[in-house]
N, C-alpha and C positions, 0 to 999 in steps of 0.2 A: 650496623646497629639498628635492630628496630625504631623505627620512630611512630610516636602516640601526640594524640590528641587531649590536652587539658580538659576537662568540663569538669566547674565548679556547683553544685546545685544546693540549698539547702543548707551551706556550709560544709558541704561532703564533696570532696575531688574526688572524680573519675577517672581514670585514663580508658581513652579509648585508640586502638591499635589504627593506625595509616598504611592503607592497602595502596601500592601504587604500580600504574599500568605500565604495560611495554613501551608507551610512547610517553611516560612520566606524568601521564593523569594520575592524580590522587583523590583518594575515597577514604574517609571516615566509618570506618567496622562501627553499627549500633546495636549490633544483634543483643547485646547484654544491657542496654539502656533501660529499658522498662523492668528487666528483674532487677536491677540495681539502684532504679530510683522510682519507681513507677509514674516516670515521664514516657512519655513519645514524642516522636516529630510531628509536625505541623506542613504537610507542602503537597497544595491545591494543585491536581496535574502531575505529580511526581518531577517534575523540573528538575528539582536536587539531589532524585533519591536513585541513587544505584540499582538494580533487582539482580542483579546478575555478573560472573565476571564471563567474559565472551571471548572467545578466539576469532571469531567472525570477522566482524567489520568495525571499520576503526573510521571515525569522523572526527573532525576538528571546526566547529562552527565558525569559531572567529580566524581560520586563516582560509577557510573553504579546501578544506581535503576531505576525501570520501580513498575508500580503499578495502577492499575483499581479500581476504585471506595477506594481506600486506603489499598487494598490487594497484596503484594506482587504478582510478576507476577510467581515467584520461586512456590508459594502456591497451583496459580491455576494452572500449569503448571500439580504438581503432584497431586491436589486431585480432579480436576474436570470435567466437561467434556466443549466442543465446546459449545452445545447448554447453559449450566448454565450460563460459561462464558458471552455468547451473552446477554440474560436475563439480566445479571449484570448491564454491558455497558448500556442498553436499561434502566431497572427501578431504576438503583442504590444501589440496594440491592442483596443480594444472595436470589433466590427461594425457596419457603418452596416446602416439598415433592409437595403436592397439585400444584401448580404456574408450577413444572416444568414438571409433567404429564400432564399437559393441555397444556403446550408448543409443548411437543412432537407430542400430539397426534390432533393439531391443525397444526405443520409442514407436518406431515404424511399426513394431509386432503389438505392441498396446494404444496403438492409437484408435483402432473401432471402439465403439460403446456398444451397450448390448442394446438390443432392439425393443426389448421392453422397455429402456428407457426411452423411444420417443414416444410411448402413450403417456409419459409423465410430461415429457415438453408440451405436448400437442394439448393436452388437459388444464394448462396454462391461462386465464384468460388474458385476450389479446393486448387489453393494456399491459398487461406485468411488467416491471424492470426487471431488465437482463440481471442483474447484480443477484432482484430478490428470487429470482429462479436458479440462477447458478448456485448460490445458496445453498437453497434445496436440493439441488441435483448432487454436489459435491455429499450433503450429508448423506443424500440417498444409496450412494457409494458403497456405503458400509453393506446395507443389507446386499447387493451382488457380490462383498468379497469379506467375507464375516471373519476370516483368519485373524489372528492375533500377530503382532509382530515380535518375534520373541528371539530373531537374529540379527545379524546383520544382511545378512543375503535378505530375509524378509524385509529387513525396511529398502531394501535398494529395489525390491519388487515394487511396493507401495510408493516409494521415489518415481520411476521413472511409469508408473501406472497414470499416479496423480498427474504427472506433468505431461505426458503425451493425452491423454482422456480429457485433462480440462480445456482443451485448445479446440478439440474434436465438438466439445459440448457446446462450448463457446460459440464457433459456425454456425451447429446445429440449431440452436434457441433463434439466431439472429434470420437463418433460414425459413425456420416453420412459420417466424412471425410475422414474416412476408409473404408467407404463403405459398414459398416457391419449391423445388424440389433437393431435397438434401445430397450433398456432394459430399463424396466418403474421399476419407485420406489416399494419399497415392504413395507406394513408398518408393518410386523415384525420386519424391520430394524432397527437396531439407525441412528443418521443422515449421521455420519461418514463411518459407515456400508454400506449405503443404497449409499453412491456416490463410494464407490470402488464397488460393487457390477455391477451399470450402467455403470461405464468404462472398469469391465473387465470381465465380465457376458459375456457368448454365447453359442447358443444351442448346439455347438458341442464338447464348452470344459467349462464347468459349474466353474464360480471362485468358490474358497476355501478359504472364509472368517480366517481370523487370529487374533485373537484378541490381538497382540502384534501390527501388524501393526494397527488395526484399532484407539489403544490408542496414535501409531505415531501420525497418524495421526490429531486423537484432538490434541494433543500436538502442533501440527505444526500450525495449524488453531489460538488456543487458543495465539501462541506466535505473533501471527501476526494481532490478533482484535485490535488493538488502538494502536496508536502511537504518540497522542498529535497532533499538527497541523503541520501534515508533508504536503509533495507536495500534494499528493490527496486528503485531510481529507480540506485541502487549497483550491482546487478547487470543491470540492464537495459545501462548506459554501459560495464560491464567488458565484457559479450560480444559487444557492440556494439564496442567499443574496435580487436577482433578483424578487425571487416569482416564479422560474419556477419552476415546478413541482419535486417530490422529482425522478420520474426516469430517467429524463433530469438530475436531480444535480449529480444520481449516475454513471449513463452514461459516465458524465464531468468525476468522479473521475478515471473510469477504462480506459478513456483513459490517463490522467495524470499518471494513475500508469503504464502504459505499457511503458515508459522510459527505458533505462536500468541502469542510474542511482537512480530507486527507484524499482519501483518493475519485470523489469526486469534483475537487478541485480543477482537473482538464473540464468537467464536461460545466463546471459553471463560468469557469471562463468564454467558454463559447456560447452560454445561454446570456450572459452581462454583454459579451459584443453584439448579439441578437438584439436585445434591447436596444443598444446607442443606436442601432443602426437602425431600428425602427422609429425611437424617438427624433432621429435626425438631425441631432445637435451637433457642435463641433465638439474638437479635439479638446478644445482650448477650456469649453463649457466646462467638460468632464472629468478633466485632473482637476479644474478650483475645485471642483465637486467633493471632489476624492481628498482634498486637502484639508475642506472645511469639516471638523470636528465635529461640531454638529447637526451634519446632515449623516443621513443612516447609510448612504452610498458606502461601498467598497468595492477597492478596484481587486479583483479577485486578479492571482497569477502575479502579486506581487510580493517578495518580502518571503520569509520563511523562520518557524519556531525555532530553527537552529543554527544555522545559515546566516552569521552577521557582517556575511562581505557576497559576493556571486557564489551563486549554488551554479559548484561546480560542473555539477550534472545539466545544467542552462547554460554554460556555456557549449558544451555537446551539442546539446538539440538545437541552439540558435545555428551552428557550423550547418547540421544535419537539412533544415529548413533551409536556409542560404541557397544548399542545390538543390533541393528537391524540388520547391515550390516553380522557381523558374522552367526547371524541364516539365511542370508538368502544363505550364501557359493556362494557370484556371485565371476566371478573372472572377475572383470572390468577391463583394464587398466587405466580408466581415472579415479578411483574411487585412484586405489594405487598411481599414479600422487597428486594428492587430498591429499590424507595422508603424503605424502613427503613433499609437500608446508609448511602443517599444522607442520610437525617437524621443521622445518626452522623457520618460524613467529613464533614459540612459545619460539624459541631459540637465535636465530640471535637477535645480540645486537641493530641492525639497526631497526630492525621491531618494539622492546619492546620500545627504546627512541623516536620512533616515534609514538608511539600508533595504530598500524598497526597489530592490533589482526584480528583473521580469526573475521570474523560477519556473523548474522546469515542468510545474504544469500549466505554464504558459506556453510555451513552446510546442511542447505536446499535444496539446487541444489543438495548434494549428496544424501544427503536421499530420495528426492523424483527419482532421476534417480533411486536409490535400490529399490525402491516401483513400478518402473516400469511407473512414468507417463514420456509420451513426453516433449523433452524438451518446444516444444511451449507450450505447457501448462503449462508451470512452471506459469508465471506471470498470469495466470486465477487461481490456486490455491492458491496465494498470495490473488485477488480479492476476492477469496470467504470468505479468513479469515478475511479480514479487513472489508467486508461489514457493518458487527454488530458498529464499531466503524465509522464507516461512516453516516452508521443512529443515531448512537447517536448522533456524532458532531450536524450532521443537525437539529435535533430536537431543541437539546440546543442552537442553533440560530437563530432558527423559534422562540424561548420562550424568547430569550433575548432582554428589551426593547431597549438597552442601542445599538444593534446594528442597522446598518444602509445600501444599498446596499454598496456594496466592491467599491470606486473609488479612489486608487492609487493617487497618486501625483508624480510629473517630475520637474526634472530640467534642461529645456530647452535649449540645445548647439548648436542649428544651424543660421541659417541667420538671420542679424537684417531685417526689413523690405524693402520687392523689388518691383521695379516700375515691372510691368506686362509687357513683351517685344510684339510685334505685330510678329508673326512668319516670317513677310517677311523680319524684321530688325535684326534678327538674324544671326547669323551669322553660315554660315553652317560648318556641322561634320566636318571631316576628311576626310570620304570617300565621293565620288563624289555619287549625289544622281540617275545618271546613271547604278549606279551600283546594285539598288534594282530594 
């Protein structure tokens, strides 16, 4: 039996229909609310409000489950790699051996970029953020491949284009900014392989591939492909919603994610332990800090908008850290700051009642500082993980009929209706107009 939602307004009952999901979430259908009463909802952030129903990814904030295509994210964490992962996201299935040989050896064939695009890196100036260049570069995309996508085989080109090229670009930016010489893919490589190779590859001191860090590294990628419809996964679908081309929508999403309340959250973690550690205070100073209400400190890398117990995804990367950081013997100070903090939240009675667990761009920022990338780079290495689930969403919104372009609704707080004044009957500023 279907079951409906009561709403009373005006002395006019509504019934509105109860959508509910595979895992017994339930959603209130309003699509008929405003012809039917001309109300709307009210909800700052959308927090309450569904946009979509999704076969993707399934999270559970209050018990801390995350899961891709219905695979724990724990699963893929240890048994698979970035590229399978991505596949997943993309066709909904895990790859048979065949599906993922052909993956790889179809990224390896698009991983160069064209050459004209390093007079757009190099034209750069040398401050830029990586974020707001890759930006750039990704929308630039369109004009080298102006095709339309009007198959499937076409979007699985644009798939595995986007995702082998952004890695490639990625190097590249971090490369020229240095001024050093660019290191092109190698397709012995694996995918993971093949972008720390271009970032730390150089003819006078040749990288030394590790294959513990290069499985971090999946690791790290794999925990950050989908996240359900967070901020970017959000603005990727609105301007995609549009009909604009999908590297306009992906463009949209990596500037949304360069925030640093989303995905530049690693790299402010590590600018907040830069400070303590300049300031020179203790441990002890800086969580009262963190406690006190009214001081404007925040402890970044704590705590999470959906996440009301461990983000499961911090539990990975804390394992991930655990052995990395010891074989690599750095002796950081901001890394043992880092580990002090993480004693405290895991301990302090205040952080646990408030659900104020380290999260995983805590973790993250440290591992990737031990791996040695810059910290601006931190929020490009977030984009490259999440891309796969960026092209999913969009896909699943390009396919779904039921959607519509993104237009918001307001509820309007300013002036009732004004007589238009003639400039000369106004009545002047303050200052004398002498004075401009």
């Amino acid at each position: 039996m279907k079951e409906y939602a009561k709403l009373i307004i005006g002395g006019k009952e509504l019934k509105l229909p109860v959508i509910t999901g595979t895992e017994g979430e339930k959603g209130i259908d309003i699509r008929s609310l405003r012809q039917e009463t001309g109300y709307i909802t009210y909800d700052p952030g959308f927090g309450n409000t569904g946009s979509c129903k999704s076969k993707i990814t399934f999270m559970d904030g209050e018990k801390g489950i995350l899961r891709h295509r219905g695979i724990p994210i724990e699963q893929l964490a240890e048994k698979s790699s970035f590229v399978e992962t991505s596949f997943l996201l993309m066709n909904g299935h895990l790859p048979t051996q065949k599906e993922l040989t052909r993956t790889s050896i179809m990224l390896n064939d698009q991983s160069m970029v064209h050459e004209d695009m390093q007079f757009f890196f190099q034209n750069f100036p040398r401050l830029s953020h990586p974020m707001g260049i890759l930006s750039a570069m990704v929308n630039a995309l369109r004009s080298f491949y102006p095709e339309l996508i009007e198959t499937e085989r076409d979007f699985e080109k644009v798939f595995i284009r986007l995702l082998s090229k952004i890695r490639t670009m990625a190097a590249m930016s971090y490369k020229i900014s240095k001024g050093h010489k660019v290191i092109y893919p190698r397709t012995d490589y694996t995918y993971c392989a093949n972008f720390l190779n271009m970032m730390f590859d150089s003819p006078v001191n040749p990288y030394q591939l590790d294959r513990d860090i290069v499985k971090a590294l999946n690791t790290f990628w794999i925990l950050h492909a989908d996240h359900e419809q967070n901020c970017s996964t959000s603005a990727v679908k609105t301007v995609g919603s549009s009909r604009a081309n999908v590297y306009a929508s992906i463009s949209a999403g990596i500037a949304a994610l360069w925030g640093p309340l989303h995905g530049g959250a690693n790299q402010a973690v590590i600018e907040m332990l830069t400070a303590i550690h300049k300031k020179g205070g203790s441990i002890e100073d800086v969580v009262e800090k963190a406690k006190n209400r009214r001081s404007s400190f925040r402890l970044m890398g704590f705590g999470h908008r959906v996440y009301k117990t461990y983000d499961p995804r911090a539990k990975i990367m804390k394992k991930v850290c655990d052995k990395i950081l010891p074989k690599l013997k750095i002796d950081d100070p901001l890394l043992d700051i880092a580990k002090q903090l993480e004693e405290v939240a895991l301990s302090d009675q205040f952080f646990i009642n408030k659900n104020l667990y380290p999260n995983v761009d805590f973790y993250s920022g440290i591992l990737l500082r031990a791996m040695g990338i810059p910290t601006k780079m931190f929020p490009v290495m977030f984009a490259i993980g999440r891309l796969p689930g960026w092209l999913a969403q969009w896909k699943e919104n390009m396919d779904d009929r039921a959607q519509k372009i993104t237009r918001p609704r307001q509820i309007y707080m300013g002036e009732n209706e004004t007589t238009y004044i003639p400039i000369a009957k106004r009545e002047s500023d303050s200052a004398d107009e002498s004075d401009y």
